[in-house]
Backbone as JSON, one array per atom type, in Angstrom:
{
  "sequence": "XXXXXXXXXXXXXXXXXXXXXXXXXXXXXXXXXXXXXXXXXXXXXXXXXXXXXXXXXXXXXXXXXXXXXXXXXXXXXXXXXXXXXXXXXXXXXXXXXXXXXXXXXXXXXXXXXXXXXXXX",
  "N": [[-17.07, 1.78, -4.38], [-13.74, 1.96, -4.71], [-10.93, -0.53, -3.62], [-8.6, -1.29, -1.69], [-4.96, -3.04, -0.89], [-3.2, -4.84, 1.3], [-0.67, -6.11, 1.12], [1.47, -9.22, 2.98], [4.83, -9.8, 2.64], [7.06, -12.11, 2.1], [9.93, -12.34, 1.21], [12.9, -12.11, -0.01], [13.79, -9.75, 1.13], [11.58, -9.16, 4.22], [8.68, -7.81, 3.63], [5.9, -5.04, 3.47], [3.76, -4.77, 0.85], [1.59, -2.42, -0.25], [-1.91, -1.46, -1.56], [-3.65, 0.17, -4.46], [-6.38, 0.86, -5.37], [-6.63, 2.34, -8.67], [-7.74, 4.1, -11.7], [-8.44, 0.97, -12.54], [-6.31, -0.41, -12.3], [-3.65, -1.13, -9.66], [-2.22, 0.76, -8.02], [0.77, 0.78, -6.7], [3.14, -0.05, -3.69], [6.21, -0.4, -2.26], [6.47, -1.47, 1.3], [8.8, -1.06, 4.14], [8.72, -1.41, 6.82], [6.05, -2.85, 9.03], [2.59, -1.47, 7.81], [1.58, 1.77, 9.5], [-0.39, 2.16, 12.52], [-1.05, 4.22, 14.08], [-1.95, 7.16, 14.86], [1.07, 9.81, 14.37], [3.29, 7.64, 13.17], [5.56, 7.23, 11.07], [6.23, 5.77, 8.05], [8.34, 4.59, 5.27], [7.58, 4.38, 2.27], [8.11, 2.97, -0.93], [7.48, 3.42, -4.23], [6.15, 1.08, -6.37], [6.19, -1.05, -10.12], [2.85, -0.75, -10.91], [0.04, -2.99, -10.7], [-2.42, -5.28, -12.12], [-5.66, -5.89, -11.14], [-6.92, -8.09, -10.58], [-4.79, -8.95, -8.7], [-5.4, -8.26, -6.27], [-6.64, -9.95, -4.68], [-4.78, -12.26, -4.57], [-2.8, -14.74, -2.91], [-0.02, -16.79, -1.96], [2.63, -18.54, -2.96], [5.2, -16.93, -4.98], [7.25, -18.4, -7.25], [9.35, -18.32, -8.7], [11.56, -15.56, -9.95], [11.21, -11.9, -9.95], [10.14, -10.68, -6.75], [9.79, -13.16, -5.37], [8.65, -15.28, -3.21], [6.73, -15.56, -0.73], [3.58, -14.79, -0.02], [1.11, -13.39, 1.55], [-2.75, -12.01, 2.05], [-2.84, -9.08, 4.38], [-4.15, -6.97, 4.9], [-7.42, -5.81, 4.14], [-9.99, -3.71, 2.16], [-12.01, -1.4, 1.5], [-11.63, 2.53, 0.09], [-11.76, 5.57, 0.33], [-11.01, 8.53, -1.79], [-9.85, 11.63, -0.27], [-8.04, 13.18, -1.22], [-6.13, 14.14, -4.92], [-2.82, 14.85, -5.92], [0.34, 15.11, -8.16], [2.28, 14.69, -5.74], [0.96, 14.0, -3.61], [-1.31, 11.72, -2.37], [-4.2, 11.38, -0.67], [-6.58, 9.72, 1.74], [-9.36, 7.8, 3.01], [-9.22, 5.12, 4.58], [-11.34, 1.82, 4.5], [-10.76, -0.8, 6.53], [-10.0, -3.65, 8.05], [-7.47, -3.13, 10.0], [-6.66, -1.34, 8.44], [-7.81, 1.85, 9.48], [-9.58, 4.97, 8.79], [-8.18, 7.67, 8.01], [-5.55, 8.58, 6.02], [-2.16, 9.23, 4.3], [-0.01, 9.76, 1.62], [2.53, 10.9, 0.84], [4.89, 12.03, -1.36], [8.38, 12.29, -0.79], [10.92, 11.93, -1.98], [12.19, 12.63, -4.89], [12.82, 9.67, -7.69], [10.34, 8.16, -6.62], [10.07, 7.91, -3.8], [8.13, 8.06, -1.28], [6.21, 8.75, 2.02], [4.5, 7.07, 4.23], [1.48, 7.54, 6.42], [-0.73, 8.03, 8.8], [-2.79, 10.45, 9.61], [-3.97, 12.24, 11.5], [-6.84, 13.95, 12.66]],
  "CA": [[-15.85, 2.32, -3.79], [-12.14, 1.26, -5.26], [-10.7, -1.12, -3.27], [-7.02, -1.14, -1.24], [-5.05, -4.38, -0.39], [-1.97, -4.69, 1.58], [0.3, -7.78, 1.34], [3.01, -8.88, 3.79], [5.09, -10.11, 1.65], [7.86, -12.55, 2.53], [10.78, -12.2, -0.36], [14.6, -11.47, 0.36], [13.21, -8.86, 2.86], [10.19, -8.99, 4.46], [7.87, -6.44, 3.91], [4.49, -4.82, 2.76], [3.09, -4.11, -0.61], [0.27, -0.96, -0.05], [-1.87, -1.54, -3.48], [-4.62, 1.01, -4.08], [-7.2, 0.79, -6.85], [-6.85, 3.54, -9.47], [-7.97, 3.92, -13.17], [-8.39, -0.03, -13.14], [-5.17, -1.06, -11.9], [-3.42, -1.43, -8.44], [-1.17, 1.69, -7.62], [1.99, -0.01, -5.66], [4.59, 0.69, -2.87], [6.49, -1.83, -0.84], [6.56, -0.31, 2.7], [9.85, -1.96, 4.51], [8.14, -1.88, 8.21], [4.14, -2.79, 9.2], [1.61, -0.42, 7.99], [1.48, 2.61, 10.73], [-1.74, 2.24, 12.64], [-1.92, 5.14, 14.99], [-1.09, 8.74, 14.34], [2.48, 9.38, 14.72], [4.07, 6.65, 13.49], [5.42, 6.88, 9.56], [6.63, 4.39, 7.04], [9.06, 4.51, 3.98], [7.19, 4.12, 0.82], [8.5, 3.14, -2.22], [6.3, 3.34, -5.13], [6.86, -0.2, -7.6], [4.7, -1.1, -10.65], [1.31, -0.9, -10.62], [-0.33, -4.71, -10.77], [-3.47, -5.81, -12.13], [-6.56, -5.69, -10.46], [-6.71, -9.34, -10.01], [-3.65, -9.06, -7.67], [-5.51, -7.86, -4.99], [-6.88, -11.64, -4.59], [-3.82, -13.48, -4.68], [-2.29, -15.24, -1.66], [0.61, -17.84, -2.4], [3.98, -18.77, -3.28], [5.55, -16.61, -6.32], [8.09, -19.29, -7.33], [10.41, -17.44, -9.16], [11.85, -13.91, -10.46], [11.06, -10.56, -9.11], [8.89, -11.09, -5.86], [10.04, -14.59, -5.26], [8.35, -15.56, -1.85], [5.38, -16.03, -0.08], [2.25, -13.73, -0.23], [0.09, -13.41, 2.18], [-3.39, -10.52, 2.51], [-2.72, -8.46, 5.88], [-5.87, -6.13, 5.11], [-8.09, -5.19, 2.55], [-10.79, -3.33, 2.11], [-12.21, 0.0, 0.64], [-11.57, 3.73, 0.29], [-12.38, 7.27, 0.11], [-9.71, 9.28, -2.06], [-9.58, 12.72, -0.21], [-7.35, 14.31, -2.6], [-4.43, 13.3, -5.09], [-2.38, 15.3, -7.01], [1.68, 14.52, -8.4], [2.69, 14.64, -4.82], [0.19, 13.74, -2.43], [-2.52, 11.49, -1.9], [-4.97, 11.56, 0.95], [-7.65, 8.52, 1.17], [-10.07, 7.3, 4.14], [-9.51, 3.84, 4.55], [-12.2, 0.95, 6.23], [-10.15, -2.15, 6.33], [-9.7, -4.66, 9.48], [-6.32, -2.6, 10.54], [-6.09, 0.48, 8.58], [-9.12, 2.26, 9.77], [-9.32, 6.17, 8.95], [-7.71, 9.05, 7.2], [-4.0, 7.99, 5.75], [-1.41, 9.95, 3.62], [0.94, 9.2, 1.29], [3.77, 11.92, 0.38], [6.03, 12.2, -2.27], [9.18, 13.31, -0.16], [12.11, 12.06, -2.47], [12.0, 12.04, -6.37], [11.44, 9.64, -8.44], [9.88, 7.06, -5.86], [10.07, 7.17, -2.42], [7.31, 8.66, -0.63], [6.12, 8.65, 3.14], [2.75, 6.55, 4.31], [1.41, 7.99, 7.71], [-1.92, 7.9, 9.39], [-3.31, 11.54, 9.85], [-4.64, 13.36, 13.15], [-7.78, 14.72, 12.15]],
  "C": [[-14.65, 1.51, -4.28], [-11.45, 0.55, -3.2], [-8.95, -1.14, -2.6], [-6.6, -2.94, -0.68], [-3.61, -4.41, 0.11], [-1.1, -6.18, 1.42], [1.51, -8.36, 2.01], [3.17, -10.39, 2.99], [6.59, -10.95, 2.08], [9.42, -12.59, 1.29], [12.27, -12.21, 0.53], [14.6, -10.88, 1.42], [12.0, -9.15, 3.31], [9.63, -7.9, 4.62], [6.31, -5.81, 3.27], [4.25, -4.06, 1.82], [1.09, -3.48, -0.2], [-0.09, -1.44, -1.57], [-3.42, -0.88, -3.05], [-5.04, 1.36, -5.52], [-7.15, 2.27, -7.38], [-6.88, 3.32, -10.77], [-7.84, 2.45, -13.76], [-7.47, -1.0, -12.88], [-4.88, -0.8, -9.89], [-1.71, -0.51, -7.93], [-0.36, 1.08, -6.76], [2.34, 0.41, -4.93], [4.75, -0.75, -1.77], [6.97, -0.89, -0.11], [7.61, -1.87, 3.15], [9.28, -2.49, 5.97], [6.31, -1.84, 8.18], [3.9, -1.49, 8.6], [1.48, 0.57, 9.17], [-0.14, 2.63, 10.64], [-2.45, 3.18, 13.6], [-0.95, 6.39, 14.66], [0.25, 9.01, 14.88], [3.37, 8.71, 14.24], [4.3, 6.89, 11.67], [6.95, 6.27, 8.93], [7.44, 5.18, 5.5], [7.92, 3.78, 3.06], [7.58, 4.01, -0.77], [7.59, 2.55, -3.48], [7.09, 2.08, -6.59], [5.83, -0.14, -8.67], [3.99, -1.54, -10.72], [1.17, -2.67, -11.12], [-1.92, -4.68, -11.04], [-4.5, -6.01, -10.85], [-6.73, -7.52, -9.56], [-6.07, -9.85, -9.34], [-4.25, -8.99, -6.43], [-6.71, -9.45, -4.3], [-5.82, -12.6, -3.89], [-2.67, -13.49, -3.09], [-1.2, -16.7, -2.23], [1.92, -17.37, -2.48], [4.06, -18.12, -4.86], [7.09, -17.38, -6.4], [9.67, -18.86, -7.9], [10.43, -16.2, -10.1], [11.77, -12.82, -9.61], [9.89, -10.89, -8.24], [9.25, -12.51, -5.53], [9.73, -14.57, -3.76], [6.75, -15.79, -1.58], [4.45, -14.77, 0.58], [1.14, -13.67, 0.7], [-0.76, -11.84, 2.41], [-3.17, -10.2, 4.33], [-4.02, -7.5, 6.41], [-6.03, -5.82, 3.77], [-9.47, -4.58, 2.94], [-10.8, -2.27, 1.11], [-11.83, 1.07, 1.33], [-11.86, 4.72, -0.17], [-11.05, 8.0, -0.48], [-10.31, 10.48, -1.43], [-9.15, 13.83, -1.01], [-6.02, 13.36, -3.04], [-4.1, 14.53, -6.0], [-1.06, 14.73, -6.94], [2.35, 14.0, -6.93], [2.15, 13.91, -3.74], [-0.99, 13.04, -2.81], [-3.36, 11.19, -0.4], [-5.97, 10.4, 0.58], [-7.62, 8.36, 3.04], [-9.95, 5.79, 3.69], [-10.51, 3.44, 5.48], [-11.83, -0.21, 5.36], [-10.66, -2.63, 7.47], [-9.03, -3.86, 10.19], [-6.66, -1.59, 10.14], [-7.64, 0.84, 8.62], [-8.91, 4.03, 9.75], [-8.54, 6.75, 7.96], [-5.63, 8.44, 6.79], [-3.87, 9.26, 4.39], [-0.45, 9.46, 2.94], [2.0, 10.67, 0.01], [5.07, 11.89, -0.01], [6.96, 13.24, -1.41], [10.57, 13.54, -0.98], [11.91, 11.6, -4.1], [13.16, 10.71, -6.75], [10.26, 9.09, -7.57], [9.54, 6.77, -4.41], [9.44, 8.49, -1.83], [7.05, 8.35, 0.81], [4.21, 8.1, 3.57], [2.83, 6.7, 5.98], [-0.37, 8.27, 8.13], [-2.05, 9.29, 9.5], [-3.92, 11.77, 10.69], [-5.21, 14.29, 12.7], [-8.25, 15.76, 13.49]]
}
């Protein structure tokens, strides 16, 4: 099963990088507020670029440039893609936190999509 890893991410803003294994790499989005963990509740997504697989490891101080701050994992685990196409992906997570059916919808071109828990 491909692997998901979230990171709260301390930088300029504080906020969380969603990273979600695909074709090898680590599909992005820094979300500005927590992960939503119960149906109802949805998140700004903005999609950044993708990161090496070996990212979904790393905990620490990025010292300087883009990302400059302090890294810490919030959850990780695996998932189930549901469906993806240009717009939409669907995926079953089993993390610690995100537990269940999640969405992530392209609402505003190029980048900024919507991450929301699903009510199955």
């Amino acid at each position: 099963m491909p692997i998901f890893v979230v990171h709260s991410h301390f930088a300029r803003n504080h906020h969380y990088d969603l990273r979600l294994e695909f074709n090898g790499a680590l599909k992005s989005w820094a979300v500005p507020k927590e992960p939503p963990l119960n149906h109802g509740v949805k998140r700004l997504a903005i999609q950044v670029p993708n990161h090496p697989l070996s990212y979904a490891k790393f905990q620490g101080k990025i010292k300087e440039g883009y990302g400059k701050g302090i890294v810490k994992i919030w959850d990780k685990g695996t998932f189930k893609t549901i469906s993806k196409s240009k717009n939409k992906i669907e995926v079953n997570f089993k993390g610690r936190k995100l537990k269940g059916r999640y969405a992530l919808v392209l609402f505003r071109k190029p980048k900024q999509w919507l991450f929301f828990k699903e009510k199955i």
